[in-house]
C-alpha positions as CSV (number, residue, x, y, z in Angstrom):
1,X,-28.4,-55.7,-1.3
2,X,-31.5,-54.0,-0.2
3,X,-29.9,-51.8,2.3
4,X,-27.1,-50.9,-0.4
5,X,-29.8,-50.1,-2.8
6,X,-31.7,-47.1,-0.6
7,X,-28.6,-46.2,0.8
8,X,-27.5,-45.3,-2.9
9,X,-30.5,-44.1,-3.5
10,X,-30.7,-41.8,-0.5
11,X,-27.0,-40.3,-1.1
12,X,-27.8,-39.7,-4.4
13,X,-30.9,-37.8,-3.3
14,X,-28.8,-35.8,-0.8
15,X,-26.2,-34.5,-3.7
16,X,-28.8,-33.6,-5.3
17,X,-30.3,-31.7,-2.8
18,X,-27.1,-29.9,-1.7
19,X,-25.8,-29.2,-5.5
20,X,-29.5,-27.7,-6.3
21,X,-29.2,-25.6,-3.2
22,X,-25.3,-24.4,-3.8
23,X,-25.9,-23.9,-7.4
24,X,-29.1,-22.2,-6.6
25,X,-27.3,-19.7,-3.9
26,X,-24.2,-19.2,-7.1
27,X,-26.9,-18.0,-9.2
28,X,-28.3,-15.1,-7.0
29,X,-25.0,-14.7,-6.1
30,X,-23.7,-14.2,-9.3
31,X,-26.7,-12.1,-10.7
32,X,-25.7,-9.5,-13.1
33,X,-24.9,-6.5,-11.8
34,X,-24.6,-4.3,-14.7
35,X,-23.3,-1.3,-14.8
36,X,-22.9,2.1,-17.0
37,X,-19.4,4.5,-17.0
38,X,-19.1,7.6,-18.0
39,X,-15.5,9.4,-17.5
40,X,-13.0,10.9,-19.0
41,X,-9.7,13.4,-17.9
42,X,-5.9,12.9,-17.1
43,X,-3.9,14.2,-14.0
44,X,-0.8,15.2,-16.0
45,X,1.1,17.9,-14.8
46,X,1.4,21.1,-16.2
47,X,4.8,21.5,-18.2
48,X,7.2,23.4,-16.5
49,X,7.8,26.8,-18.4
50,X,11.8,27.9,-18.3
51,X,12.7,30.4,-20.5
52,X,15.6,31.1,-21.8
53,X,18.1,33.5,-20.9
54,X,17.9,37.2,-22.9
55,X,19.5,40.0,-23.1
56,X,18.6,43.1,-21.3
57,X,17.6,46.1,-23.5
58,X,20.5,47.4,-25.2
59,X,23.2,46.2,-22.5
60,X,24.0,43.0,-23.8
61,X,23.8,41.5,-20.0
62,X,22.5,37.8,-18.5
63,X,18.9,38.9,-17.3
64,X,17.5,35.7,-15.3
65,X,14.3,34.1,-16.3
66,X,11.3,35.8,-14.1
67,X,13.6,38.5,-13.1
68,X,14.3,40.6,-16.4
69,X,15.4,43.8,-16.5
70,X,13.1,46.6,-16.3
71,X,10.2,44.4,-14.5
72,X,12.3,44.3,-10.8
73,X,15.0,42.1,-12.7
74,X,18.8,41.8,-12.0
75,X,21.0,42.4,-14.8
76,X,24.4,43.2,-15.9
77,X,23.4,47.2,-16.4
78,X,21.8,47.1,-13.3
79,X,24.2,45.6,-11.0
80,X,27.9,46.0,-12.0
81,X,27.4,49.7,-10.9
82,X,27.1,48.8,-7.8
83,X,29.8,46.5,-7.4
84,X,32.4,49.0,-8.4
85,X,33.4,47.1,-12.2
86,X,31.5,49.9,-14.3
87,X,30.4,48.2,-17.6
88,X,33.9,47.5,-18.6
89,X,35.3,45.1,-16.2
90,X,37.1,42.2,-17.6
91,X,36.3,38.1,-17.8
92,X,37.0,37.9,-14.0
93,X,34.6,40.9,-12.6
94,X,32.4,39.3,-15.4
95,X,33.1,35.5,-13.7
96,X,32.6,36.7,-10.3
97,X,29.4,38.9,-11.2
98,X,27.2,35.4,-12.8
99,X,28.3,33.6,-9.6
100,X,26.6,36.5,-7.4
101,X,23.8,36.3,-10.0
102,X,23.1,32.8,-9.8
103,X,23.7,33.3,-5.8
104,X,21.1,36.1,-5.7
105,X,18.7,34.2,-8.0
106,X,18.6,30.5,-6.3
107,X,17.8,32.5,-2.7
108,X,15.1,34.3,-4.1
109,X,13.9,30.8,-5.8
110,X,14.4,29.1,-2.3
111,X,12.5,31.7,-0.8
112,X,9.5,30.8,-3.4
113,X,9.8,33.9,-5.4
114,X,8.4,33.4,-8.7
115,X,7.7,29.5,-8.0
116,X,4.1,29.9,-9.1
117,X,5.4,31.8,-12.5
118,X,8.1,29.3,-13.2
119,X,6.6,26.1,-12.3
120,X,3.0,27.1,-12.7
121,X,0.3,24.7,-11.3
122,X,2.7,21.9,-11.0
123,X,3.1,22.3,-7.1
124,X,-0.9,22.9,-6.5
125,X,-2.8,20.3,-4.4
126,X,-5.2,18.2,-5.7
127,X,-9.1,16.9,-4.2
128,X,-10.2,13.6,-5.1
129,X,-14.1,13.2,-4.1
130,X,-16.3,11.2,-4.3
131,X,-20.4,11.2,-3.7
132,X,-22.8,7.6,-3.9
133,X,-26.4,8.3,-3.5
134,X,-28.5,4.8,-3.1
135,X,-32.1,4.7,-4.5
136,X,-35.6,3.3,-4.6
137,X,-35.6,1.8,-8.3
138,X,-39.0,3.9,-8.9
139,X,-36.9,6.7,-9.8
140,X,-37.4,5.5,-12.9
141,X,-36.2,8.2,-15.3
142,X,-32.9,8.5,-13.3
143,X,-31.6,5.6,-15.5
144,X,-32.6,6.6,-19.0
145,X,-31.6,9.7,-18.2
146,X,-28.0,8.8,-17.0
147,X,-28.2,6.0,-20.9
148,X,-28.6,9.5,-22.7
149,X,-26.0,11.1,-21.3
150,X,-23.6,8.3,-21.6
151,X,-24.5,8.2,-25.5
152,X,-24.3,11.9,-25.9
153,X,-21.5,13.2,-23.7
154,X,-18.6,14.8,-24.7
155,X,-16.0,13.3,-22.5
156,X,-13.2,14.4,-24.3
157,X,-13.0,17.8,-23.3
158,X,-12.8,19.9,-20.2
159,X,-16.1,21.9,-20.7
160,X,-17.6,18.7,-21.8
161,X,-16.6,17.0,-18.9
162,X,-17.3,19.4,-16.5
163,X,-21.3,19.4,-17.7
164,X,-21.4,15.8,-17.6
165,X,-20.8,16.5,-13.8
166,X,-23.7,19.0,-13.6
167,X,-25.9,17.1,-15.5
168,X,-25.3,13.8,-13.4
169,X,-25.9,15.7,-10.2
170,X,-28.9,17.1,-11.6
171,X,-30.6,13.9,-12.5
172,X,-29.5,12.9,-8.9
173,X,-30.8,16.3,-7.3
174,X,-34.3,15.9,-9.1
175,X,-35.2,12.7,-6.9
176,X,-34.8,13.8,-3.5
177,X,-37.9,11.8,-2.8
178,X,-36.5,8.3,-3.7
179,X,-33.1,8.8,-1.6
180,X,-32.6,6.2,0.6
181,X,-28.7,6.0,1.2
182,X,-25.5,7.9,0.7
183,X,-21.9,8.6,1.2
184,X,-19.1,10.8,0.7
185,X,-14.9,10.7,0.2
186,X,-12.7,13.5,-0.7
187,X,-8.8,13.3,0.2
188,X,-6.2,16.3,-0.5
189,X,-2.7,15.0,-2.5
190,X,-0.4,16.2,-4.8
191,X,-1.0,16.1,-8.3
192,X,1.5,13.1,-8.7
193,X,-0.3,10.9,-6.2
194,X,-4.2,12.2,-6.9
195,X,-4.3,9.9,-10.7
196,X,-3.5,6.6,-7.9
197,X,-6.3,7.7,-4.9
198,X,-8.9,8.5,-8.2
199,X,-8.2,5.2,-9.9
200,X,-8.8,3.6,-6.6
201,X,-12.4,4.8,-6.1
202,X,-12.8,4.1,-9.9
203,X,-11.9,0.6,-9.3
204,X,-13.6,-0.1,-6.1
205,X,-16.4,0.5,-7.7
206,X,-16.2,-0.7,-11.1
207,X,-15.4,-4.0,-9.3
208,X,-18.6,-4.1,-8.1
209,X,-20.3,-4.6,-11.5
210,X,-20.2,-8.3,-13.4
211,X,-20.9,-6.3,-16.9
212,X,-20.2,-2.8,-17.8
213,X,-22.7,-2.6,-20.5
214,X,-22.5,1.2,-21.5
215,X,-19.3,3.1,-21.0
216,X,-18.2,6.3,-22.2
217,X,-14.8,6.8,-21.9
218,X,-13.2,10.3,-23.3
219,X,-15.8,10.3,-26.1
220,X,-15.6,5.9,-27.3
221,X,-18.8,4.9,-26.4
222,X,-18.8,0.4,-26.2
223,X,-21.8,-1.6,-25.1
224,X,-22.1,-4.9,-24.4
225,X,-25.5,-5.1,-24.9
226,X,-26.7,-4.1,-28.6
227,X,-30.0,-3.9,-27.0
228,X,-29.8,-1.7,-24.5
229,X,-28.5,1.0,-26.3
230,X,-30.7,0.9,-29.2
231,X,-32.7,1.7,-26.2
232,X,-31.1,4.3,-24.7
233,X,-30.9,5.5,-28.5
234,X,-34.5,5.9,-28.9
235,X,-35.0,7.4,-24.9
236,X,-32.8,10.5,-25.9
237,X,-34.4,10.7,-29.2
238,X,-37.7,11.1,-27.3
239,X,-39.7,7.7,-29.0
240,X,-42.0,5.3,-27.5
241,X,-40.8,1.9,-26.6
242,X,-41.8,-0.8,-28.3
243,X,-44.0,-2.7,-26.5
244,X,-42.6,-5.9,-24.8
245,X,-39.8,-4.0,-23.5
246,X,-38.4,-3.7,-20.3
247,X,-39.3,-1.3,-17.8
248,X,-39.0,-0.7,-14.2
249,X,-42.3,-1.7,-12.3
250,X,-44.2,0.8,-10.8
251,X,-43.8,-0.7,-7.0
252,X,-40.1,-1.7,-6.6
253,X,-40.1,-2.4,-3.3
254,X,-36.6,-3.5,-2.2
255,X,-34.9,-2.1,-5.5
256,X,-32.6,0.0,-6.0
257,X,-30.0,1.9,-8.1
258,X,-26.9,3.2,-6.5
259,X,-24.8,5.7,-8.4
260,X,-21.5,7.3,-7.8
261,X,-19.9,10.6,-8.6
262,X,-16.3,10.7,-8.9
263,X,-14.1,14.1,-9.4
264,X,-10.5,14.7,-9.4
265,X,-10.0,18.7,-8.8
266,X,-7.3,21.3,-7.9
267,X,-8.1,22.7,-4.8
268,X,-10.0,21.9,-1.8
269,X,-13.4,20.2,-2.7
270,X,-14.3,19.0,1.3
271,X,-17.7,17.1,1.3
272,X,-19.7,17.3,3.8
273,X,-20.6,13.5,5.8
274,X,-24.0,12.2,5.0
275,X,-26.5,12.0,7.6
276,X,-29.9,13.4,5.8
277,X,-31.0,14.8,2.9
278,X,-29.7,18.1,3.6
279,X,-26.2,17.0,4.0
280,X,-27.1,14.8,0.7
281,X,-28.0,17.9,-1.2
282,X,-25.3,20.0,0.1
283,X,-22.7,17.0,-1.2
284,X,-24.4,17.0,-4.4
285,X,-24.5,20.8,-5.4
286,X,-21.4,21.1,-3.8
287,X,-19.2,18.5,-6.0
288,X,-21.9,19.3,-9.1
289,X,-20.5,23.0,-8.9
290,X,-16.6,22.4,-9.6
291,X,-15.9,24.7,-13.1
292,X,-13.9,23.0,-16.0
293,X,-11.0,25.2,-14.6
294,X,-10.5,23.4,-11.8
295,X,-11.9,19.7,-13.3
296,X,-9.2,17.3,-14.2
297,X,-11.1,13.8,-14.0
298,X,-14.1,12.2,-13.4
299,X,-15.9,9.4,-13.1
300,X,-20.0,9.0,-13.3
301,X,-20.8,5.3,-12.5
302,X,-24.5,3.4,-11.8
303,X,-26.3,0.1,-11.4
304,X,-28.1,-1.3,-12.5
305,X,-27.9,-0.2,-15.8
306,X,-28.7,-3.5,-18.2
307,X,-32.5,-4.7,-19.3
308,X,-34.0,-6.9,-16.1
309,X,-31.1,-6.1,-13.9
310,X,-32.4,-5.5,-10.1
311,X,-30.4,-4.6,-7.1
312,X,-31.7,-6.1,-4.1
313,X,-31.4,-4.8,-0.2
314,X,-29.1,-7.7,0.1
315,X,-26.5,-6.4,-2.9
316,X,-26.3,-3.1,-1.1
317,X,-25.6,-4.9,2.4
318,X,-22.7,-7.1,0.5
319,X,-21.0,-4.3,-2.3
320,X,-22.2,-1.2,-0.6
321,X,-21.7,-1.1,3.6
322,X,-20.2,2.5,3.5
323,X,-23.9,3.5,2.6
324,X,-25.5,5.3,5.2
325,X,-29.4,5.9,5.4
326,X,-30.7,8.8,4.7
């Protein structure tokens, strides 16, 4: 009965031990990761322009769209004299003349005459890129700084979109001295594939985060943390904190904040690979520089971005191996 009784004892002890160690490993594990989002843009194509068929000036003839008459177009006045039917011939000249027309037009179209006119920006490629920069955590304006643009961004349209780029880059750019990792991605598509590869960086990265606690999403700003933003509210209004509240710690050692820079573009945006800070800076400027001509979407995400939230050296191992040192 003895033996049975320590025994018990002794397993008991042993759960114990094992549940207070898995548990315990769960909860680092499962530390928040918070995060903050800022984006905004679509990759809908362009409507194709087709106009429709006029008449040529005083003639009465079919002028086809992009070739009119009196700009290097083909048209009834233009051609039937050549032909031999004059401007009298009857419904079968007239029959035989629209199926040399539409002939004549369809090679020129085949050829890629006047594609970029009738079809407009439809057929252009399209760069999806994408820059991370890891830092030491004592960068410690980088994150207010990133909590004010969130709240003040205009995400909703193109110009606003494409300063939230240059502004993102620039509160990058300003802590050279606190880089510690990075990487690039850019791939070329077609417009109707680049929404698919740009939602795929998006995710893979959102995915990383437990919590987005500030997002700003074509101009609806949420937060999951009431907090926090009255926070951020008061840090782009330029007050004190109260005291009591959080802040980063002056020696962070092992800390960081990783934030990514996503941009869907026409044209060819080609990042260079990070290996130093030079390359880093080249990346940054480079991607910070694309005009809201070109801009169609993009993505500005970072963590940690809710009160007490740390990222350790062993988070950027397990979420972030692509990072190369700087």
């Amino acid at each position: 009965m003895i033996f049975n009784k320590k025994f018990w004892i002794k397993s008991i002890l042993a759960l114990g031990l094992v549940c207070v160690l898995v548990l315990g490993n769960a909860s680092t594990a499962m530390a928040a990761r918070t995060g903050g989002r800022i984006g905004g843009g679509s990759f809908r194509a362009p409507s194709r322009s087709y106009s429709t068929p006029r008449s040529a000036p005083g003639g009465g003839g079919y002028v086809s769209p992009g070739y009119g008459y009196g700009g290097g177009g083909f048209g009834f006045p233009f051609l039937l004299p050549f032909i031999g039917f004059g401007g009298g011939g009857g419904l079968f000249s007239i029959i035989i003349f629209i199926a040399i027309a539409n002939f004549l037009i369809r090679s020129f179209r085949s050829a890629g005459v006047g594609e970029e006119s009738v079809y407009g920006a439809a057929s252009s490629k399209v760069s999806v890129a994408e820059v991370q920069v890891g830092l030491l955590a004592n960068a410690r304006e980088l994150q207010p700084e990133l909590n004010r643009l969130a709240l003040t961004a205009d995400t909703s349209t193109a110009s606003g979109r494409a300063t939230v780029v240059q502004e993102a880059t620039l509160a990058l750019l300003r802590h050279p001295e606190y880089w510690v990792y990075g990487s690039t991605n850019s791939v070329k598509t077609d417009i109707d594939s680049a929404e698919a590869k740009f939602n795929q960086f998006s995710l893979t990265e959102r995915s990383k985060f437990t919590e987005e606690t500030l997002s700003n999403v074509d101009s609806v700003i949420n937060s999951g943390d009431r907090k926090a933003i009255e926070q951020a509210l008061k840090e782009a209004l330029n007050e004190e904190p109260e005291a009591g509240e959080i802040q980063l710690r002056e020696n962070d050692n092992g800390e960081y904040i990783v934030a990514t820079v996503i941009v869907g573009a026409t044209g060819n945006l080609n990042l260079p690979e990070i290996n130093d800070s030079d390359s880093m800076r080249q990346a940054l400027q480079q991607i910070g520089s694309v005009g809201s001509d070109r801009l169609l979407a993009v993505e500005i995400l970072w963590t940690p971005q809710g009160d007490g939230d740390t990222l350790s050296s062993d988070d950027i191992l397990a979420y972030y191996p692509n990072l190369k040192l700087v």
